[in-house]
N, C-alpha and C positions, 0 to 999 in steps of 0.2 A: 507425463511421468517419464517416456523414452526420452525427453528433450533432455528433463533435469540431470536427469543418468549418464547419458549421452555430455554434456555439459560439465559433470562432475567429473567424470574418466577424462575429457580434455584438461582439465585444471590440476586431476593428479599426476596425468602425464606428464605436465608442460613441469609442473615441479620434480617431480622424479629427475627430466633431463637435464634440466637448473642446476638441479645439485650433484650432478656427474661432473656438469659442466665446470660447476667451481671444485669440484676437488681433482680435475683435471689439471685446473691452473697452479695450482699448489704444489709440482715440482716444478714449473716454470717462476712461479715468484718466488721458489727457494733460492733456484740457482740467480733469479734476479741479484736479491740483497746479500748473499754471499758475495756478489762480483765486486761489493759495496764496502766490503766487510773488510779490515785489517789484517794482515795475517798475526799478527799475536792474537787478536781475538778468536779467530779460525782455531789457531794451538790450544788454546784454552776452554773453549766451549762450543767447540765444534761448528758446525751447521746451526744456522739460527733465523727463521723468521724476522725476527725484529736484531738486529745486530747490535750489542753493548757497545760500539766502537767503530763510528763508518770510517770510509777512506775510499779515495780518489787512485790508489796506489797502482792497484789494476789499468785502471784505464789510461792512467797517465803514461805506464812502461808501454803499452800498446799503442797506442794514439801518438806517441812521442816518435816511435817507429816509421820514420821517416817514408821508407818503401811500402806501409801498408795502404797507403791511397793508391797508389800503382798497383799493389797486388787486388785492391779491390776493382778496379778496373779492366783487370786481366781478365779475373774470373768471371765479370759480367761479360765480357765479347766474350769467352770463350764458352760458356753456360749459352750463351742468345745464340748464336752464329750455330754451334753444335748442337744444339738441341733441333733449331730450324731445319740444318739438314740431316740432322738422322731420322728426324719425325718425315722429312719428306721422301727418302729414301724409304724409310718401312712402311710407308703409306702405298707407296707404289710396288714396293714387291709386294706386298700384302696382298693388292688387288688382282695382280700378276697371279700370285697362285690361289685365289677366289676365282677368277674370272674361268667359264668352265668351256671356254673356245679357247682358251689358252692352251697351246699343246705343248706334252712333254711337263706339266705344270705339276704331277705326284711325284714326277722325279726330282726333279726340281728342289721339291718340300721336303724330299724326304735325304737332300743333300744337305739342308739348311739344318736338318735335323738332327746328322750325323757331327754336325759342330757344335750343336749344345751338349753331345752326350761325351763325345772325345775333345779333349786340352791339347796346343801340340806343345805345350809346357814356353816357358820364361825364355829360352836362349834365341829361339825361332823365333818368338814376335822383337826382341830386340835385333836381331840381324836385319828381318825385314824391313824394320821403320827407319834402320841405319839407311840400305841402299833405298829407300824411298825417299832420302832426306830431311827425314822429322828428327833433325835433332839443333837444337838452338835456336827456336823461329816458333811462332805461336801455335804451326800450324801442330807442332807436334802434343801440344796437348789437345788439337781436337779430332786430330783425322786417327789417331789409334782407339779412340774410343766411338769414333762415328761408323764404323761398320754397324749395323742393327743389330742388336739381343735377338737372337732368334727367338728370347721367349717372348717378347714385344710383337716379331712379326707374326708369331701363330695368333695371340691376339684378336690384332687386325686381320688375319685370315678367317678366325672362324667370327670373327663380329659380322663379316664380308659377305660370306658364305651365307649370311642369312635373309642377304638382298635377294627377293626375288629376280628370278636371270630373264623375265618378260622387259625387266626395265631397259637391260641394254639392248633386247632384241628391238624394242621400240624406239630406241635413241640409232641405234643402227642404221633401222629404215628411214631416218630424218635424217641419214646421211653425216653420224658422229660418230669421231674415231676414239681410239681408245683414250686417247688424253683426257678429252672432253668429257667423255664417260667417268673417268676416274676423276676430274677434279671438279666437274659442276654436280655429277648426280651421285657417284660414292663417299668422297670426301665428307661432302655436307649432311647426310646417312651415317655418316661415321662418328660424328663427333665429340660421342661420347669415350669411344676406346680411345680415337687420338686426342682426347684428351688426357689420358689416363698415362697413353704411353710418355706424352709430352712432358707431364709432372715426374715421373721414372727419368726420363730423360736427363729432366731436367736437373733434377735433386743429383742425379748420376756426376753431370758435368760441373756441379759447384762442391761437390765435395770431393773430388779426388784430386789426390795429391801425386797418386802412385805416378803417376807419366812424367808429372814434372822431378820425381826422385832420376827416373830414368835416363830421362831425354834432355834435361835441362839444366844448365849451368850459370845461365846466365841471371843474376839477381833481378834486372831488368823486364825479365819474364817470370818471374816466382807466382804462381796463384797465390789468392790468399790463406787457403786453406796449409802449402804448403810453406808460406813462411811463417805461421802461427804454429806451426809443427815444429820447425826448427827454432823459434823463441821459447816454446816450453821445452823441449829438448834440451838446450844451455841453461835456463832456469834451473830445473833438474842436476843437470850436471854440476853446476856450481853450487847447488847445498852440497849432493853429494861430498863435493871436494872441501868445502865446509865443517862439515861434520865427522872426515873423516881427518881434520887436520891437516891436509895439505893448502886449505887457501887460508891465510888466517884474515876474517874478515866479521864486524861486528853489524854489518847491514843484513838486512833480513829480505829476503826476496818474494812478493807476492804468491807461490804460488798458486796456491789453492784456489786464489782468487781469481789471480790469471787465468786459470783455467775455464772457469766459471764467463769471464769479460769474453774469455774466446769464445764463449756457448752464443755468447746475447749477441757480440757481434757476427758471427759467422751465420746465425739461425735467422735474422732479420730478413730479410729477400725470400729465402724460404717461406717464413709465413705471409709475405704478401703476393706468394706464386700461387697458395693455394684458395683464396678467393677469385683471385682472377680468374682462375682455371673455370671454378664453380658455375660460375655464368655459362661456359661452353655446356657441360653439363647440362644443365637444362635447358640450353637451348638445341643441342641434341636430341635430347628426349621428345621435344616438344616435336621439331621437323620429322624425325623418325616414325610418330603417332601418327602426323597427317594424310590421308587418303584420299584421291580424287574420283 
């Protein structure tokens, strides 16, 4: 009788989660067949599952966009390269202030701490990145955002803090120095939060646009993010000017849909970061369980 019961509660779960699952995807395949969608159909009946009217329009003004293979390219090195080294930067201050023979290590924290809670506001970080020479060169969209989120390193500190401190004294007396400790025996302990901060990271460095508004001029270097910004931008603009009678013009300009193509294209890489990640995930869990 427990089995059946037992049995029965698995199969109304597994369906309960089913049907989250798909009415999950249901603003994802809205925005799909929208991207698909006409913009006269869009004026006329709005949002629509099944669309009275497809079209290529979208895709074809984005696609056609000669610089968006380049800007897609930008933004994977700068996403890969910048996420690599700010995860390995907060990996190691992390352990830096976990690590409880680290001296001076509360003050330390509680400096890191005092820059998540005060801003020194917009004119100082561009002054700074000017004399460091982040401005016209790739580096400048990674290295202003590659300092660590302090809220990222407390994270990794208090995940850290919960290794017991016998492991290094034992790695110690086999004669292993702090490197070794932090990347064969914390690391690997760790990797459930560095994975966590990685995805953070990660999503961080493929959607921002802001640095390259700042620091960059050169078309050549546009993320993708930031020249899908400035196509809907002009898009925009030129109904505006449209409508308001100064452009006299009888074409009609995707954009609602654009918008939509910018969702499906710019979101793709995202959802295949978050399986990958997954595997760390439990395999964290798993190394972390094991005892000898």
């Amino acid at each position: 009788m427990n089995v059946n019961r037992s049995r029965l509660f698995d199969i109304a779960n597994a369906a309960l989660i089913g049907f989250i699952s798909l009415l999950c995807l249901v603003p994802m395949l809205l925005v799909l067949m929208v991207s698909f969608t006409s913009e006269a159909s869009i004026q006329q009946n709005g949002y629509q599952l099944l669309p009275s009217e497809f079209s290529l329009d979208a895709y074809k003004l984005l696609l056609g966009t000669s610089p968006l293979y380049r800007s897609y390219l930008v933004s994977l090195f700068v996403t890969i390269v910048g996420t690599l080294i700010a995860v390995l930067i907060t990996g190691m201050a992390g352990y830096t202030l976990a690590a409880k023979h680290i001296r001076y290590r509360n003050g330390l924290a509680m400096f890191f701490f005092i820059t998540m809670v005060f801003n020194t506001g917009l004119v100082p970080w561009y002054l700074i990145n000017l004399e460091l020479g982040l401005r016209n060169n790739i580096w400048a969209l990674i290295v202003p955002s590659l300092i660590f989120n302090p809220f990222n390193l407390f994270l990794v500190r208090n995940y850290m803090s919960q290794i017991p401190g016998s492991l290094i004294e034992a790695a110690k007396i086999d004669g292993a120095n702090d490197i070794f400790i932090a990347f064969r025996i914390y690391f690997p302990l760790c990797m459930p939060v560095l994975a966590t901060i990685t995805l953070f990271y990660g999503i961080g460095y493929w959607n921002n646009w802001f640095n390259a508004i700042m620091l960059v001029d050169n078309q050549n270097l546009y993320p993708l993010q930031y020249l899908l910004f400035k196509l809907n931008s002009e898009i925009n603009m030129i109904q505006q000017m449209q409508s308001s009678g100064v452009l006299v013009s009888d074409a009609v300009l995707p954009q609602e849909s654009v918008k939509m193509a910018t969702a499906i294209l710019t979101i793709g890489p995202v959802i295949f970061f978050y399986p990958f990640l997954q595997r760390y995930f439990i395999k964290g869990l798993l190394i972390g369980s094991l005892k000898e």
